[in-house]
C-alpha positions as CSV (number, residue, x, y, z in Angstrom):
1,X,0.0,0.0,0.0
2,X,2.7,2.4,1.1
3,X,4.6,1.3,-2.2
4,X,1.5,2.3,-4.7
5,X,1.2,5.4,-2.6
6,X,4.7,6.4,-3.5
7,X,4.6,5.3,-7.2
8,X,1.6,7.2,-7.8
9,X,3.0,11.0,-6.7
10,X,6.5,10.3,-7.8
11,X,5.3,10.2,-11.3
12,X,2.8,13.8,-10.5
13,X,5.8,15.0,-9.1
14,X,8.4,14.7,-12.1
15,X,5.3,15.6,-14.7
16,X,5.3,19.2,-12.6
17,X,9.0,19.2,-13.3
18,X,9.4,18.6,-16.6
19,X,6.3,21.3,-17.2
20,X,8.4,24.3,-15.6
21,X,11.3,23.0,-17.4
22,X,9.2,23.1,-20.9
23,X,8.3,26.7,-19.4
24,X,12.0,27.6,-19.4
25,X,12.5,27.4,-15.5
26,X,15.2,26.4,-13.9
27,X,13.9,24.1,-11.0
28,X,16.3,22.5,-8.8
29,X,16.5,21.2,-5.3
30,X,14.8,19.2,-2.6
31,X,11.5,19.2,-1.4
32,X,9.0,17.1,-0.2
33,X,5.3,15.8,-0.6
34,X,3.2,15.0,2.7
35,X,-0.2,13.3,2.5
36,X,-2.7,11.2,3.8
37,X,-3.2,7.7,2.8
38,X,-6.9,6.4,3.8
39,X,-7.4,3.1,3.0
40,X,-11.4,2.2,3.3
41,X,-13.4,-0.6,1.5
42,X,-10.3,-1.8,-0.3
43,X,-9.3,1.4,-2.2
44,X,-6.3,3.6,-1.1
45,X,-6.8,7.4,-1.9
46,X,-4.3,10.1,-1.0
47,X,-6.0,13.3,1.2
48,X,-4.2,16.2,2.7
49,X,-1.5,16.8,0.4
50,X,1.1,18.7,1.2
51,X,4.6,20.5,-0.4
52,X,7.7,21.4,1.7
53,X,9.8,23.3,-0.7
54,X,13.0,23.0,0.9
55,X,15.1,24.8,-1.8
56,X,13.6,24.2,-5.0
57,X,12.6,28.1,-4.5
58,X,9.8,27.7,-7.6
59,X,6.4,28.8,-6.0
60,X,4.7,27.6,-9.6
61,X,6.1,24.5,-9.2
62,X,4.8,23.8,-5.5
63,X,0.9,24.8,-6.9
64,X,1.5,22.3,-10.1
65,X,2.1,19.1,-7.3
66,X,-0.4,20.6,-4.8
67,X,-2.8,21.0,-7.6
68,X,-2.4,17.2,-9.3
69,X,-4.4,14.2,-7.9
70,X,-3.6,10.6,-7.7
71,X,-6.8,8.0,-8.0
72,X,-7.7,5.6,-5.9
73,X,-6.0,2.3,-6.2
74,X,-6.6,-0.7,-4.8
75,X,-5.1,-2.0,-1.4
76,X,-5.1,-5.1,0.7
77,X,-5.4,-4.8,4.5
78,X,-7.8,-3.9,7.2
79,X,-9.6,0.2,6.9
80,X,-6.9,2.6,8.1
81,X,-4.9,6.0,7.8
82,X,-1.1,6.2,7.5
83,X,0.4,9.5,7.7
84,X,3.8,9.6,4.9
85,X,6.0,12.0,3.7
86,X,8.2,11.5,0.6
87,X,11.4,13.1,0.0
88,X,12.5,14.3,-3.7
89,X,15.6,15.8,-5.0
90,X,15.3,17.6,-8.6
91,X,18.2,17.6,-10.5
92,X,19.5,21.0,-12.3
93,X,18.4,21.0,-15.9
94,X,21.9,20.7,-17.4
95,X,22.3,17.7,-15.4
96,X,19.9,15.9,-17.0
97,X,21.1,13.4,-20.4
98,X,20.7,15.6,-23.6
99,X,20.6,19.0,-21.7
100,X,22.4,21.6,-23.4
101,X,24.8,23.4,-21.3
């Protein structure tokens, strides 16, 4: 459950990315994305989603990922709430393969 939870925002996260960097910013940095996981009648859904921009210093970037939603997947286990926080670092773009300098 925790796994799908984290496979479904990595992915919002880098698709917020790679839209500023299409926009020609220059986000870089760490930051990290806190939610809710409620798992109910066999379906895990994310709630209270929250950004800590801890250098990335892109405020566009922070309302793309609080803005983007993850749908409910399914999970195994008894009804519950787990609070989680994922940590991500975003490369520089020239770091990335095919960047020009």
């Amino acid at each position: 459950d925790v796994h799908h939870a984290s496979t479904g925002v990595s992915p919002m996260v880098y698709q917020c990315y790679q839209q500023r960097l299409a926009a020609g910013a220059r986000p870089a940095g760490r930051l990290s994305v806190g939610f809710t996981l409620i798992k109910k009648g066999g379906y895990g859904q994310l709630e209270a989603l929250s950004v800590t921009d801890e250098s990335v210093k892109d405020p566009a970037l922070m309302e793309c990922i609080r803005g983007a939603a993850v749908e409910p997947f399914p999970v195994m286990g008894d009804d519950s709430e787990i609070e989680m926080r994922i940590p991500f670092t975003l490369p520089p773009p020239e770091d990335l393969e095919g960047s020009a300098p």
